[in-house]
NUKOLMI-879474 format. One record per residue: chain; x, y, z of N, C-alpha, C in turn; residue in three letters. Coordinates in pm, 1 decimal, always signed. Layout:
BEGIN
chain; n_u; n_v; n_w; ca_u; ca_v; ca_w; c_u; c_v; c_w; res
A; X; Y; Z; X; Y; Z; X; Y; Z; ALA
...
//
This chain:
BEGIN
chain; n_u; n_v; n_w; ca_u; ca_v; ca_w; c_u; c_v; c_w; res
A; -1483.2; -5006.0; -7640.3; -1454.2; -4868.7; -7601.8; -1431.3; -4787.1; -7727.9; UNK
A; -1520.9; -4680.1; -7708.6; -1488.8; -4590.6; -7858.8; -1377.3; -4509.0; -7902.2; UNK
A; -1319.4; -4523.9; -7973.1; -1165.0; -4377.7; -7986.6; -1209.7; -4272.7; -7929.4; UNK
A; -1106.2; -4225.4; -7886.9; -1084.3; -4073.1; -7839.1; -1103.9; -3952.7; -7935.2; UNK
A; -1008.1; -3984.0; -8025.8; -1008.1; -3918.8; -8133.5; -963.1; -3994.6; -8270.1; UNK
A; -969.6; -3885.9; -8421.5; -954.1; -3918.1; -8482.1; -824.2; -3997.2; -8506.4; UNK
A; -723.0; -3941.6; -8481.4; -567.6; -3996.4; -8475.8; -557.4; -4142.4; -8419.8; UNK
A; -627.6; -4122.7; -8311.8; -641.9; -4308.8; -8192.7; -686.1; -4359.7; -8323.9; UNK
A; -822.5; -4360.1; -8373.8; -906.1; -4415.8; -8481.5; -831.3; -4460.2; -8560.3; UNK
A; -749.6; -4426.5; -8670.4; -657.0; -4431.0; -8756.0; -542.4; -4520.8; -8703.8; UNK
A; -491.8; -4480.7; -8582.3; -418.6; -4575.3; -8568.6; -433.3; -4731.5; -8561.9; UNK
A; -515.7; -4713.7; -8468.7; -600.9; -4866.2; -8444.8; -634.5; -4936.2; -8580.5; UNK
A; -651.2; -4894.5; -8646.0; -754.6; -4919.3; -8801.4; -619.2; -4942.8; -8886.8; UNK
A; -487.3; -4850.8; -8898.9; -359.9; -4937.2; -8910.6; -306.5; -5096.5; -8830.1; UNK
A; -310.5; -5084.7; -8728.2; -287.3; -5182.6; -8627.4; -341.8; -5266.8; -8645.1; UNK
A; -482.1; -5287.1; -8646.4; -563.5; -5395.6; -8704.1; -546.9; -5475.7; -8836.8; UNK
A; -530.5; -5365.2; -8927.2; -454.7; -5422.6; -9027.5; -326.6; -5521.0; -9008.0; UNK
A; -214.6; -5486.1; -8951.9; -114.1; -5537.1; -8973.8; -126.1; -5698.5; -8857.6; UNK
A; -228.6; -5678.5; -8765.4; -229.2; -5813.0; -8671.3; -335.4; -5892.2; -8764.3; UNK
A; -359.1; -5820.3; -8893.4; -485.2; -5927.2; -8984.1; -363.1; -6003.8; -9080.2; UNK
A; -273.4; -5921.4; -9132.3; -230.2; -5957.9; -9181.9; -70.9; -6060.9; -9170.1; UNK
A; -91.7; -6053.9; -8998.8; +13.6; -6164.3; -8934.0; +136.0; -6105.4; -8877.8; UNK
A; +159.3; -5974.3; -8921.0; +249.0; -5857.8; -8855.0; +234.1; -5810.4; -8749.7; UNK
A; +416.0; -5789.5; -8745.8; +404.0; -5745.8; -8549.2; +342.4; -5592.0; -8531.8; UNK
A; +252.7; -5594.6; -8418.5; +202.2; -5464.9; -8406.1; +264.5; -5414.0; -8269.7; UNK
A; +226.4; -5309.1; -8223.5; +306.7; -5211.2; -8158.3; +219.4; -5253.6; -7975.2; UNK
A; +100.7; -5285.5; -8013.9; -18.1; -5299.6; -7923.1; -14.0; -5470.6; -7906.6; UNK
A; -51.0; -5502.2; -7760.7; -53.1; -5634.4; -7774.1; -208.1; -5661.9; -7748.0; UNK
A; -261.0; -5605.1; -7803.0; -456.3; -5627.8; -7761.2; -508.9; -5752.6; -7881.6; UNK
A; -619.6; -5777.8; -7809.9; -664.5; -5891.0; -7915.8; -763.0; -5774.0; -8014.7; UNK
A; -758.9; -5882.6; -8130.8; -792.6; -5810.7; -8225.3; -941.1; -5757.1; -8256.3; UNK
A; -1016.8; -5835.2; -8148.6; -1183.2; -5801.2; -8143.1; -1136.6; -5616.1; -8045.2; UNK
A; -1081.8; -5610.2; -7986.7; -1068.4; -5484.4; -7901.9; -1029.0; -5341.1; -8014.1; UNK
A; -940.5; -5405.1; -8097.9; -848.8; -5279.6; -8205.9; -961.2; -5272.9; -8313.8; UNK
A; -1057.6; -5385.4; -8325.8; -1171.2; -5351.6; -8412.8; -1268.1; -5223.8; -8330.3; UNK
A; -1277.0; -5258.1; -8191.9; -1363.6; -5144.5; -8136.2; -1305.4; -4995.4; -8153.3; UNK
A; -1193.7; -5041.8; -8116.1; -1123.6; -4852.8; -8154.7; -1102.6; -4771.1; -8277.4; UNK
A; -1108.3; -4876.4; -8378.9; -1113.7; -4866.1; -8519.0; -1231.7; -4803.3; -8588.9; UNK
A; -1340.9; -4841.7; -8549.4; -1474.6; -4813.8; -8589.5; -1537.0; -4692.9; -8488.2; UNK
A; -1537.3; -4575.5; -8598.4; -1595.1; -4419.9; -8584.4; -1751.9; -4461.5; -8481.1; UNK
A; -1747.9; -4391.3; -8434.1; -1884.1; -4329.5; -8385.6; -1999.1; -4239.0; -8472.5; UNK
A; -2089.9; -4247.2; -8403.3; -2193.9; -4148.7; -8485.2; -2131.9; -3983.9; -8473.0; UNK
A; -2091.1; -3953.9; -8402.0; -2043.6; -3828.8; -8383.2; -1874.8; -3800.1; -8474.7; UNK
A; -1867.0; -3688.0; -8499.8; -1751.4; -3656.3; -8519.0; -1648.9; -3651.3; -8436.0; UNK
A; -1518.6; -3699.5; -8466.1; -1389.8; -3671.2; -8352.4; -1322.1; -3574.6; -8382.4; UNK
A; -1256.9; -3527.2; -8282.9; -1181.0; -3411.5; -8244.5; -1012.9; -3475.3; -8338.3; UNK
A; -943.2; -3400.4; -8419.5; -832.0; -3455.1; -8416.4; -740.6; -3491.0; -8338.5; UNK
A; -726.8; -3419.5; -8210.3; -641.2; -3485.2; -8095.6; -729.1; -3521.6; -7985.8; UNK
A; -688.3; -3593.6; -7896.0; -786.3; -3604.8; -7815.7; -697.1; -3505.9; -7695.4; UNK
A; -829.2; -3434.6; -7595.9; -839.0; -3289.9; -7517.5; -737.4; -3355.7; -7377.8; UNK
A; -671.5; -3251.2; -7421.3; -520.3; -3259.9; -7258.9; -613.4; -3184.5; -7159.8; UNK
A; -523.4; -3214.2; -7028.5; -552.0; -3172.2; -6892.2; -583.8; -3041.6; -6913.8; UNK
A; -533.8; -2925.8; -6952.7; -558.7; -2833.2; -6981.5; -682.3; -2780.5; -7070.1; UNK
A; -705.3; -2900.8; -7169.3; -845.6; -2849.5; -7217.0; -965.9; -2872.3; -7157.9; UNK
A; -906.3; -2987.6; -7072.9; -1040.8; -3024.2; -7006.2; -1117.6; -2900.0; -6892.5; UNK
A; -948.5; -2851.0; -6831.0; -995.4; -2736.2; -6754.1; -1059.1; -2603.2; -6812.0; UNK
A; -1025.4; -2611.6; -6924.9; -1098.6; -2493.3; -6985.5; -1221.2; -2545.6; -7028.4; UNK
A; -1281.4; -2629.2; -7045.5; -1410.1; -2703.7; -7091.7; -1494.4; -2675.3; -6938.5; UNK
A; -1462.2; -2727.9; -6821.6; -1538.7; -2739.8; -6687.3; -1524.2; -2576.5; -6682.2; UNK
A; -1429.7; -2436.2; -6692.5; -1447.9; -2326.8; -6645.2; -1548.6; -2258.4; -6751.4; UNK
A; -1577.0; -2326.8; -6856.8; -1659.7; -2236.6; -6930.5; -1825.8; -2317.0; -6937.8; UNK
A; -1816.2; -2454.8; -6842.9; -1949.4; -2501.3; -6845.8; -1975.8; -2404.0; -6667.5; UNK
A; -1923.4; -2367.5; -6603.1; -1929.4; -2312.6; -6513.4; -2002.1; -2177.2; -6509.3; UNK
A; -1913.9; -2069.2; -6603.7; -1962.5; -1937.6; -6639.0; -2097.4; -1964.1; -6683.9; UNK
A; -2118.4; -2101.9; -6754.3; -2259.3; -2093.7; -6850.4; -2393.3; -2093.9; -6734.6; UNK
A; -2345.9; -2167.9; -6594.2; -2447.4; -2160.0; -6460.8; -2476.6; -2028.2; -6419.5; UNK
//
């Protein structure tokens, strides 16, 4: 599963680190999973990932565009 955003990304990519290096992490996922969230996409991420509220403004302005 790909990050959400940049921040998820980063975190995960910390996290991974510290379950490589035998430290307690915050997440109890196996470590093939925190590699998936870790590793960017072809696309750029958003720094936060979009709240309930943005989403509604995303669907009312793909709407106006019909």
């Amino acid at each position: 599963m790909p990050p959400v955003s940049e921040k998820q990304r980063r975190f995960f990519g910390a996290e991974l680190g510290r379950k490589r290096k035998g430290e307690a992490t915050k997440t109890d996922m196996p470590e093939a999973t925190m590699k998936e969230f870790a590793t960017a996409p072809e696309k750029k991420l958003p720094q936060r990932a979009p709240t309930l509220a943005d989403r509604a403004k995303m669907r009312a302005k793909q709407r106006k565009k019909k």
